[in-house]
Backbone bond lengths (Angstrom), bond angles and torsions (degrees), N, CA, C in turn:
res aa  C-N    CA-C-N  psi(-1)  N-CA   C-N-CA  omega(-1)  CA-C   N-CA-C  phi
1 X - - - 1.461 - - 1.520 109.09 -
2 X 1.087 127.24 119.05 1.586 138.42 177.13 1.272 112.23 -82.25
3 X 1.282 130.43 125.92 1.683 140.40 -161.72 1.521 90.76 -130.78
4 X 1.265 103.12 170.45 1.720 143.56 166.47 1.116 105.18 -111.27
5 X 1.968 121.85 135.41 1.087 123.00 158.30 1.143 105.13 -151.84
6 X 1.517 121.00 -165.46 1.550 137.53 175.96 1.602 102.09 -179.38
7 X 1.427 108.98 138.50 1.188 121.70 173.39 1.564 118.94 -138.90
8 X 1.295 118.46 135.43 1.318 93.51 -173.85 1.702 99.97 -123.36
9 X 1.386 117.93 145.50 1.722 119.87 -166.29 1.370 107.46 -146.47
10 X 0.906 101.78 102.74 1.898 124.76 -176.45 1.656 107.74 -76.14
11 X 1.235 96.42 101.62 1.680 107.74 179.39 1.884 110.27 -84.98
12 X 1.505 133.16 112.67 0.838 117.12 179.31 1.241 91.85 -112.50
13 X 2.080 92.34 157.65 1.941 101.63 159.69 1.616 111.28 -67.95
14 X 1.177 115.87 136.70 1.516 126.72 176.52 1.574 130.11 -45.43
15 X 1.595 108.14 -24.73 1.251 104.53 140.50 1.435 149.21 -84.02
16 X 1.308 119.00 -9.27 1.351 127.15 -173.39 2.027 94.24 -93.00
17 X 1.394 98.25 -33.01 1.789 98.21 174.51 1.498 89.14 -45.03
18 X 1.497 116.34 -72.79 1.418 115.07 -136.77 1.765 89.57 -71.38
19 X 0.615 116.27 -11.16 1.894 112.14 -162.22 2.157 96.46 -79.17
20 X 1.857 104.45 -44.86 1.561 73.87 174.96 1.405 95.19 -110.63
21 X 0.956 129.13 40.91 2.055 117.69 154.96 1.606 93.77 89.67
22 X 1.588 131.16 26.23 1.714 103.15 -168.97 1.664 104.38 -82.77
23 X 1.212 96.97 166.21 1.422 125.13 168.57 1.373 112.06 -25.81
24 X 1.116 151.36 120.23 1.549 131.35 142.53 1.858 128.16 -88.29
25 X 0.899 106.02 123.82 1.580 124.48 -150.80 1.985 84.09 -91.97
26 X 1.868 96.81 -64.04 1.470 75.38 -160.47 1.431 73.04 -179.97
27 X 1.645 137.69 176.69 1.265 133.50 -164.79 1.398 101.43 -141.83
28 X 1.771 138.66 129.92 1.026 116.70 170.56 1.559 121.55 -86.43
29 X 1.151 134.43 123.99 1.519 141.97 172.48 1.285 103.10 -45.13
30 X 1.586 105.16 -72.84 1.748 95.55 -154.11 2.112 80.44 -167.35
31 X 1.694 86.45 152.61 1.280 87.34 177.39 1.743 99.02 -142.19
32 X 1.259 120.36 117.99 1.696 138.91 -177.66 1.629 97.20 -82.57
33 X 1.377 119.89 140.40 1.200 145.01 163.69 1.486 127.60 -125.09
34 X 1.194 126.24 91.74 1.785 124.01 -166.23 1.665 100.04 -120.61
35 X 1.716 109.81 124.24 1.653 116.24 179.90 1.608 96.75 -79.49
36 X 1.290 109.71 163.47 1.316 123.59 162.24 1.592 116.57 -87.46
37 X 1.567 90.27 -42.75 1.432 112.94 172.65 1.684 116.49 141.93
38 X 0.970 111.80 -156.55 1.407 97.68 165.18 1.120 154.97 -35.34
39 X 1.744 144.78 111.21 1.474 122.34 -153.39 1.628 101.68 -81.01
40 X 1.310 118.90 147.36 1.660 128.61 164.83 1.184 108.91 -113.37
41 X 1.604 91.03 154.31 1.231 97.98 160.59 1.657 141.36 -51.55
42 X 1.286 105.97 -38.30 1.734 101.12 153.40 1.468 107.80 -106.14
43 X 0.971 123.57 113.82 1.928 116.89 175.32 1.312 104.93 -100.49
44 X 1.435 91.99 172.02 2.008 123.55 -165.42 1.191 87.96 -152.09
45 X 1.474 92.14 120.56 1.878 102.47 156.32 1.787 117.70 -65.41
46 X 1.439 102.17 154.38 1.149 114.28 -157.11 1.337 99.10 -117.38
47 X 1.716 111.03 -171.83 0.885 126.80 159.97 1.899 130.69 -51.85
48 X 0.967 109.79 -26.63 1.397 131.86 -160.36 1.803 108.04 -72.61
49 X 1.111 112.12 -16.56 1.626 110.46 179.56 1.823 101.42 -110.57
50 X 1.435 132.68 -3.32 1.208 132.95 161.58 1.860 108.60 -56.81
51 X 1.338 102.22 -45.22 1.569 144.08 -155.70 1.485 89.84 -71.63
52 X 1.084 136.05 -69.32 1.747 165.25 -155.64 1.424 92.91 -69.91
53 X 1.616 119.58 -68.85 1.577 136.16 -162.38 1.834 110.52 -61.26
54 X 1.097 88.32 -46.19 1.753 104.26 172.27 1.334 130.20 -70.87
55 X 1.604 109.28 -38.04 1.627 119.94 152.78 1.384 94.99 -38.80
56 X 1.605 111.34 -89.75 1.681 129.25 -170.41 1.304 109.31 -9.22
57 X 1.621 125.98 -69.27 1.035 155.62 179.68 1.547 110.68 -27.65
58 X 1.584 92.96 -63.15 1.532 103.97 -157.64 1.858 103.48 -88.57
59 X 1.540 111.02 -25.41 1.471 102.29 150.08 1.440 125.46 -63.18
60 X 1.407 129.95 -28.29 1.254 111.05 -171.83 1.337 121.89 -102.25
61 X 1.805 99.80 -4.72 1.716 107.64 142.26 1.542 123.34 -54.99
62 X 1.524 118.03 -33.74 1.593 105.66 178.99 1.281 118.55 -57.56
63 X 1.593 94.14 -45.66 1.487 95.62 -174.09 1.452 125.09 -59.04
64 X 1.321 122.62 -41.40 1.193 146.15 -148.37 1.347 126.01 -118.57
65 X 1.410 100.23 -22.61 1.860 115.17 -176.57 1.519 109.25 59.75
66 X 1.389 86.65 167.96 1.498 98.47 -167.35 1.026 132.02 -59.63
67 X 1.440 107.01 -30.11 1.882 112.41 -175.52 1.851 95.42 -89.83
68 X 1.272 128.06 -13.00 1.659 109.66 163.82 1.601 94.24 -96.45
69 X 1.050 141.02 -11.79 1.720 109.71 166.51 1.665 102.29 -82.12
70 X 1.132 141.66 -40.24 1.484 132.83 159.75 0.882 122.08 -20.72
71 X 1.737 109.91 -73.04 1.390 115.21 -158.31 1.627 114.30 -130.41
72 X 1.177 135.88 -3.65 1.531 146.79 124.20 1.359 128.56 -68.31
73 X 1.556 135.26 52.64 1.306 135.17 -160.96 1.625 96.29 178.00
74 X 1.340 99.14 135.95 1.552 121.91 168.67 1.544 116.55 -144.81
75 X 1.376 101.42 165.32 1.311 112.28 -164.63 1.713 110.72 -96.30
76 X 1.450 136.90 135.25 1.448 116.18 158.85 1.563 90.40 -116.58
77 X 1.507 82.21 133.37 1.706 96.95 -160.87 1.475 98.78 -91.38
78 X 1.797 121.22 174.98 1.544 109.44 168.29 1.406 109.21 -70.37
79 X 1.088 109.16 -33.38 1.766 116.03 170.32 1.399 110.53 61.40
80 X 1.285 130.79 42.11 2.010 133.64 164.34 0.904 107.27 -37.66
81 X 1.373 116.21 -53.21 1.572 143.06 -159.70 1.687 107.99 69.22
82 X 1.217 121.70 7.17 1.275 118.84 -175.86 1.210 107.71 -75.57
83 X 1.502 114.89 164.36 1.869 124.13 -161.01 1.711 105.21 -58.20
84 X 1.078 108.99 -51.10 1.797 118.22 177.80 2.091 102.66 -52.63
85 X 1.242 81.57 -74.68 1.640 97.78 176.26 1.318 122.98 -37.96
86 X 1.427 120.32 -50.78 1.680 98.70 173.16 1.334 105.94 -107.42
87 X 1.318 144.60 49.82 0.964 150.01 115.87 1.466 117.87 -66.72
88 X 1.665 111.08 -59.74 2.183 99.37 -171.88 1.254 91.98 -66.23
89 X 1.568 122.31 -53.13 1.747 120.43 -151.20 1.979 95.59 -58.68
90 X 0.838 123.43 -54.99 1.573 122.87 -177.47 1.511 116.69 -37.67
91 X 1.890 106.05 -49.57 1.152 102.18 -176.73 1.465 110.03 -77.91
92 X 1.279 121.73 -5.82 1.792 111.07 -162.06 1.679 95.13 -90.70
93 X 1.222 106.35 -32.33 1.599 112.77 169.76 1.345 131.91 -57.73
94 X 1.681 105.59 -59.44 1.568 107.46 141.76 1.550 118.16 -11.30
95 X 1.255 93.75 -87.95 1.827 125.26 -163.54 1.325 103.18 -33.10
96 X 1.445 113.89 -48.14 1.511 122.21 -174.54 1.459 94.31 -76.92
97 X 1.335 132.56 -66.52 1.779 141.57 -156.62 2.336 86.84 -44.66
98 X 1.444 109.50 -46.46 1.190 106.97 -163.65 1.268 106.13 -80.84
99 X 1.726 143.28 -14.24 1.108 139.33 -163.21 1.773 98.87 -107.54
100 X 1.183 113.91 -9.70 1.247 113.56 -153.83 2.039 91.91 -115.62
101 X 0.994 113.35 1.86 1.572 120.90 -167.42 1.375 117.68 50.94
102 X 1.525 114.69 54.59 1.124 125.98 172.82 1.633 128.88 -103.41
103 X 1.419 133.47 121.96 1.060 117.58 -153.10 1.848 92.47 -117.76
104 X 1.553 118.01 152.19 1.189 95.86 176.01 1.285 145.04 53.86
105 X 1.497 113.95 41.24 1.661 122.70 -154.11 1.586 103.60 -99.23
106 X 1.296 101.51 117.15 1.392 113.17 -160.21 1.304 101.57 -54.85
107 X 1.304 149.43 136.03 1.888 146.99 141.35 1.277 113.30 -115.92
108 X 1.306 102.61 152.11 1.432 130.87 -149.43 1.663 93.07 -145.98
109 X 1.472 98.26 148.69 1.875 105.73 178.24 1.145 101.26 -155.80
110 X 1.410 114.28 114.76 2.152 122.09 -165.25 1.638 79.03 -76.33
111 X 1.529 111.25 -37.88 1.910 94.58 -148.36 1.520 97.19 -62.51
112 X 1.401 148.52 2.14 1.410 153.28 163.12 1.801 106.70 -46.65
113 X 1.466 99.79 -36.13 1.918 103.90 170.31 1.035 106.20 -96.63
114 X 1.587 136.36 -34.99 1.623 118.91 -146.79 1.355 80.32 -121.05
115 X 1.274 154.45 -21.35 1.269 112.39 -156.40 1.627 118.27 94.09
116 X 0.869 108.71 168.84 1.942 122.44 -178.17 1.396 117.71 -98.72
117 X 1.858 123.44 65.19 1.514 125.70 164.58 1.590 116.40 -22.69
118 X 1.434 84.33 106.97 1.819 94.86 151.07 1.609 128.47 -38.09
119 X 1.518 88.37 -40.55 1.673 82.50 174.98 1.581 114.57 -96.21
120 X 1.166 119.90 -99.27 1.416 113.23 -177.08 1.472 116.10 -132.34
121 X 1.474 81.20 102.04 1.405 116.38 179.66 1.824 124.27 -24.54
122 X 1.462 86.98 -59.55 1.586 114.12 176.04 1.760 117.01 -60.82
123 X 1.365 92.74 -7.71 1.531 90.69 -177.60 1.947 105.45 -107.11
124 X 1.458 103.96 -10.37 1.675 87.02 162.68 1.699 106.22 -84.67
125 X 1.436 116.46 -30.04 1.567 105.12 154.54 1.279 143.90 -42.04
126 X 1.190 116.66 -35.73 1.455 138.78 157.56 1.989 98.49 -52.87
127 X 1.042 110.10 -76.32 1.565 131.90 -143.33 1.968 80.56 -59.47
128 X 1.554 112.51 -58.00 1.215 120.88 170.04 1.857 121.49 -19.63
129 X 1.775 98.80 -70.18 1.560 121.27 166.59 1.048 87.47 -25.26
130 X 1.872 117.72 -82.90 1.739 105.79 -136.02 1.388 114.66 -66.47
131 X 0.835 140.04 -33.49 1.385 165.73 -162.82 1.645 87.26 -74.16
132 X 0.961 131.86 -17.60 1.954 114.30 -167.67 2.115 81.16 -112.70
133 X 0.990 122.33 -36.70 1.409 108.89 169.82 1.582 116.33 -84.49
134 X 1.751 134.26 -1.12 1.076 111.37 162.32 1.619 113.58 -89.98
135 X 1.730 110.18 -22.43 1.677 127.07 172.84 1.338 126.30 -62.87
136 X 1.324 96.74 -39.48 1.716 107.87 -168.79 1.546 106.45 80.70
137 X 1.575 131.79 8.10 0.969 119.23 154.10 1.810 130.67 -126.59
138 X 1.364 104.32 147.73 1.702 94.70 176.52 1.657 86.11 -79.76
139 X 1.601 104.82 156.81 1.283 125.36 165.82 1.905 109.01 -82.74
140 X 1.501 128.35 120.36 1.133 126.02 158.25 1.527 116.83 -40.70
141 X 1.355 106.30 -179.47 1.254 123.43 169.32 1.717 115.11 -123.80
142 X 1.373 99.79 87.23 1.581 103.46 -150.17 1.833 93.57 -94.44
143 X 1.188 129.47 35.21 1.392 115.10 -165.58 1.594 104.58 -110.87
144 X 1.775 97.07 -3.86 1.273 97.99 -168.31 1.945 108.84 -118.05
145 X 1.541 122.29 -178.62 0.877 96.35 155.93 1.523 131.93 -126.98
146 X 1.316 98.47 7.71 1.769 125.74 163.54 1.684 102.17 -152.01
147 X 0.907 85.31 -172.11 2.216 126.49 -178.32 1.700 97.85 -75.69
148 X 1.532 133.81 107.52 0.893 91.27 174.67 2.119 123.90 -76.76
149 X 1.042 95.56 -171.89 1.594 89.08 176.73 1.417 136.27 -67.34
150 X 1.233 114.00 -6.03 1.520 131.67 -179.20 1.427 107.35 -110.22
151 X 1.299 103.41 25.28 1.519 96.85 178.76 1.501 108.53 -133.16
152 X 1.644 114.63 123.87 1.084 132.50 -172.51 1.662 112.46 -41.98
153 X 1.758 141.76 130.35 1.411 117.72 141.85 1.296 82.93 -170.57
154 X 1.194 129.31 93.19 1.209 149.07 92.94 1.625 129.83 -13.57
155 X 0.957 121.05 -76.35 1.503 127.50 174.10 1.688 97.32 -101.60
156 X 1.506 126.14 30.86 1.595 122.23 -174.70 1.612 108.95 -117.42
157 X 1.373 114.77 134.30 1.480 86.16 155.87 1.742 95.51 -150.67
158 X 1.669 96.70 109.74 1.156 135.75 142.49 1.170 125.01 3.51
159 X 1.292 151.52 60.40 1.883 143.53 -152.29 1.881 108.91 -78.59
160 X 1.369 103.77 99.86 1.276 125.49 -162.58 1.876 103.94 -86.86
161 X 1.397 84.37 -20.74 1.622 93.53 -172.93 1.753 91.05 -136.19
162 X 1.448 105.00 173.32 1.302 99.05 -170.70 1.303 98.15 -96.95
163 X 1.576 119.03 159.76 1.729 111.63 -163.38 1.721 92.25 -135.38
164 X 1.312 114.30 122.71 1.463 157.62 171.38 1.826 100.27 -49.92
165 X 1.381 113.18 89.56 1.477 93.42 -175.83 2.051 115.73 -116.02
166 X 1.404 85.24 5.20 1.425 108.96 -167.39 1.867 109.76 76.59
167 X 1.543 121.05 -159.93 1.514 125.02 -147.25 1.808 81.68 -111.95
168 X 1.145 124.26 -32.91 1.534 122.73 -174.44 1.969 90.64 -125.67
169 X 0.983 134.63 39.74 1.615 115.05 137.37 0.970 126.61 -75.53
170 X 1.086 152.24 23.20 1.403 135.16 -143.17 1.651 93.57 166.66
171 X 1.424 109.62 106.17 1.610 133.84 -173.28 1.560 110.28 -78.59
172 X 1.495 106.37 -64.05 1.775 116.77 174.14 1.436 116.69 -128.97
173 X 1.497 123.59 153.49 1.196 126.20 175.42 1.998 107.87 -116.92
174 X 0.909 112.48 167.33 1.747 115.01 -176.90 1.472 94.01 -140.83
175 X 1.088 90.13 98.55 2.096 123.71 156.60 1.419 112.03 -62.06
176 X 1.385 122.91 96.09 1.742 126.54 -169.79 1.519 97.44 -108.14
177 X 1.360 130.12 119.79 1.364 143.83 169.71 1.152 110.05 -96.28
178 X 1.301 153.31 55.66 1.082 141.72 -178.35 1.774 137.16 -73.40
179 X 1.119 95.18 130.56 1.629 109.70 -148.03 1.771 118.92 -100.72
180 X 1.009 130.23 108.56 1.773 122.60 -147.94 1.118 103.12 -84.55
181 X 1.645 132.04 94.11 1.483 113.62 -175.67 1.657 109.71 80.88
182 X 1.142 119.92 -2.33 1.881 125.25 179.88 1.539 89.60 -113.80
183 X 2.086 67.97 -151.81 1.409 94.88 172.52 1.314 132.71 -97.72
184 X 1.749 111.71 127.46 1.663 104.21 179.35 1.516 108.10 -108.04
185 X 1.180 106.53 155.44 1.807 132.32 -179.21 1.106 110.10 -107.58
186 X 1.254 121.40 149.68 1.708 135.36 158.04 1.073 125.15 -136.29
187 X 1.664 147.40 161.26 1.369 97.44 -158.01 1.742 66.02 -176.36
188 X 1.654 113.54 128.32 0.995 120.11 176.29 2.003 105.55 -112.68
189 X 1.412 91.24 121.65 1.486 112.54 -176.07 1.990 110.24 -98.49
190 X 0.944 87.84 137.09 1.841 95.52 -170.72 1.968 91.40 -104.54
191 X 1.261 92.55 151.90 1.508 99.72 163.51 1.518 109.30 -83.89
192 X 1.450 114.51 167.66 0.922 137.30 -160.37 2.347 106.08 -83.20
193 X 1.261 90.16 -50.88 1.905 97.27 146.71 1.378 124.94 -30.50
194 X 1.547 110.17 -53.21 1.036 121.69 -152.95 1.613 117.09 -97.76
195 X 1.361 89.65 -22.02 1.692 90.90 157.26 1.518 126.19 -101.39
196 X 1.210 105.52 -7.62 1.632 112.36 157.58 1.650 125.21 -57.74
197 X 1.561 87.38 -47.68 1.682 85.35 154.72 1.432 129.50 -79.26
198 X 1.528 113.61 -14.51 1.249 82.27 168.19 1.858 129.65 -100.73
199 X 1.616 105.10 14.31 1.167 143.22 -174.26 1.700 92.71 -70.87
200 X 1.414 102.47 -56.76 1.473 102.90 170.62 0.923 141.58 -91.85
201 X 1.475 132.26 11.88 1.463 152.60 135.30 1.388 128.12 -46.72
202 X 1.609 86.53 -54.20 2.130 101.68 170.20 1.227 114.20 -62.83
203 X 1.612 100.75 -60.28 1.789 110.04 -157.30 1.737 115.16 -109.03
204 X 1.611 113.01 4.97 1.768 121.52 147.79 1.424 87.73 102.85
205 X 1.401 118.45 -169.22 1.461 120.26 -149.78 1.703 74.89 -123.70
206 X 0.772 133.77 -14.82 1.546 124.74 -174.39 1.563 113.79 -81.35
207 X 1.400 105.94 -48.70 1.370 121.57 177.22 1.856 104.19 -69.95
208 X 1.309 125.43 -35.97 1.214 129.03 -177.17 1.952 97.25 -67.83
209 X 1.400 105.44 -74.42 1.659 95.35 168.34 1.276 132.47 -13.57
210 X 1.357 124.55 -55.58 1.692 147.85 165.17 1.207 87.43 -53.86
211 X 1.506 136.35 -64.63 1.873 107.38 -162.29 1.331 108.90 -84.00
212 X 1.136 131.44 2.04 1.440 130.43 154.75 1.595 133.74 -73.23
213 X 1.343 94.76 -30.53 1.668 89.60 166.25 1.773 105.32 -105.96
214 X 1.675 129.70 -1.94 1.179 116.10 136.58 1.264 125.27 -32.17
215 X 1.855 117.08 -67.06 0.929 132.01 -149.83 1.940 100.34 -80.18
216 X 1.209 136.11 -9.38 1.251 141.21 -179.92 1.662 114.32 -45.08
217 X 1.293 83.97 -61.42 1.894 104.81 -170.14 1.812 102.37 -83.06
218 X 1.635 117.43 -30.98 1.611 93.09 146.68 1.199 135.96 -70.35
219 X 1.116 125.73 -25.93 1.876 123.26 173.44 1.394 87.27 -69.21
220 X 1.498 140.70 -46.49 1.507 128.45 -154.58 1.831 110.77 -64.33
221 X 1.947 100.14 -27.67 1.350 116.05 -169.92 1.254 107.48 -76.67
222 X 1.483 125.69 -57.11 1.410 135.78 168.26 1.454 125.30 -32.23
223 X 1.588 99.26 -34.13 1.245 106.12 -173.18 1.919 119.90 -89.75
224 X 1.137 83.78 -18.66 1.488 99.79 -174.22 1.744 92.97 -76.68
225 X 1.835 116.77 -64.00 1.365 121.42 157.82 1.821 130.84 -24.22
226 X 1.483 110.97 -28.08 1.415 98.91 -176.28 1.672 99.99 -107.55
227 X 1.570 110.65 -8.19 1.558 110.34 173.35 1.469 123.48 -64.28
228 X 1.599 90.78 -47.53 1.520 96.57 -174.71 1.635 106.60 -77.09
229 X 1.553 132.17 -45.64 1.451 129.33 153.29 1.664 105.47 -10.19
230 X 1.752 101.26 -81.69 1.217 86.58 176.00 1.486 147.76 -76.10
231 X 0.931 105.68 38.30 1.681 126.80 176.91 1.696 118.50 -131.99
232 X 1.609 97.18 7.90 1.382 83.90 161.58 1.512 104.84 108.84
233 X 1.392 111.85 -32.56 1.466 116.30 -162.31 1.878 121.02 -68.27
234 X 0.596 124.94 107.24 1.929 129.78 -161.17 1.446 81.94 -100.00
235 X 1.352 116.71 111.03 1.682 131.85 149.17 1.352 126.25 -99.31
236 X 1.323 107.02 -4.66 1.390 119.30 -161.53 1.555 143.07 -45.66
237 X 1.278 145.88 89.00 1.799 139.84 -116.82 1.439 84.96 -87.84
238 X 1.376 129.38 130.63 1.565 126.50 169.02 1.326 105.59 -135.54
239 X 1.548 122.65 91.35 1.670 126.67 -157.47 2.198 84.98 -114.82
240 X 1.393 117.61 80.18 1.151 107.15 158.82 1.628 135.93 -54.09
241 X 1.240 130.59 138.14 1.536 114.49 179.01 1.187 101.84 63.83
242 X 1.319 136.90 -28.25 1.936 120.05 -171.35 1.454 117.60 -36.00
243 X 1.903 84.68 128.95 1.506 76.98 -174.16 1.469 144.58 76.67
């Protein structure tokens, strides 16, 4: 199913966050890009997202070590679900879940609601992530009513129902773009916990304090902002040509 979207995700440097108090959503580590090569007219995924997934992997082991990439870490898969598609994407996940000593590696696929964005796909995955660390839940994949049989998980397990992990279960997530004959992405996402600590490792518990009572009167602002949104209220500044 082909969707419309737009997302928009404000990457700050880690000091200017802490300098006016913003939000922390979640931090990106590192993001791998490997071509297959040329796109065709009929494409086959390649080698090139095994390559991408395993980078991901093995960065968000530095951060996190092994027993939170095990067992604090889930997957948002490209999730097509089409016959080609969850067949390679399953096994490349596998491949990694089994090389990486991972047992049971939770995956999750938003495009199961929206469909497959024209534009960039990987970014309702993203938008997806933050949203399961401000909820405390991953979203299932309720469209189905099993695994079908040609689909790799061995070391997988599939979230059929939506799974309850609380606001800090869950350390890193792995953003899989998978690309048919292109280009694929991987993209290791940190929780929002997890860069707080390391917010206070770099820049000391003193300087972290200061972006906490920065950050007070922005959660207080935001909140006031999504009340009145949701109540209807349109404030919205629209100064065309100004000026």
């Amino acid at each position: 199913t082909l969707a419309e979207s737009a997302q928009c995700i404000v990457l700050f440097d880690d000091e200017l966050a802490m300098e006016l108090g913003a939000n922390i959503y979640a931090g990106i580590n590192e993001v791998f890009i490997n071509a297959d090569g040329f796109k065709k007219s009929i494409a086959s995924p390649g080698l090139g997202n095994y390559i991408s997934m395993a980078k991901a992997a093995a960065a968000t082991r530095n951060i996190i070590g092994q027993e939170g990439l095990a067992k604090r870490s889930y997957v948002q898969a490209h999730g097509t679900g089409t016959l080609q598609n969850r067949q390679t994407e399953s096994h490349i996940i596998n491949h990694i879940a089994e090389n990486f000593g991972i047992k049971s590696w939770p995956v999750a696929a938003v495009k199961s609601y929206i469909g497959h964005s024209l534009a960039s796909s990987s970014g309702d995955q993203l938008a997806a992530s933050l949203g399961v660390w401000a909820e405390g839940i991953i979203p299932g994949i309720l469209t189905v009513d099993k695994v079908a049989d040609d689909v790799t998980d061995k070391d997988l397990d599939f979230l059929l129902q939506h799974k309850e992990v609380g606001n800090q279960g869950i350390d890193a997530t792995i953003i899989n773009s998978k690309g048919f004959g292109g280009n694929n992405a991987s993209a290791s996402i940190l929780a929002p916990h997890i860069v707080e600590q390391m917010l206070t490792r770099r820049h000391g518990k003193k300087a972290f304090a200061k972006y906490q009572t920065a950050n007070e009167a922005v959660t207080e602002k935001a909140a006031a902002y999504d009340t009145s949104t949701s109540n209807g209220e349109n404030r919205t500044i629209y100064k065309f040509d100004h000026n």
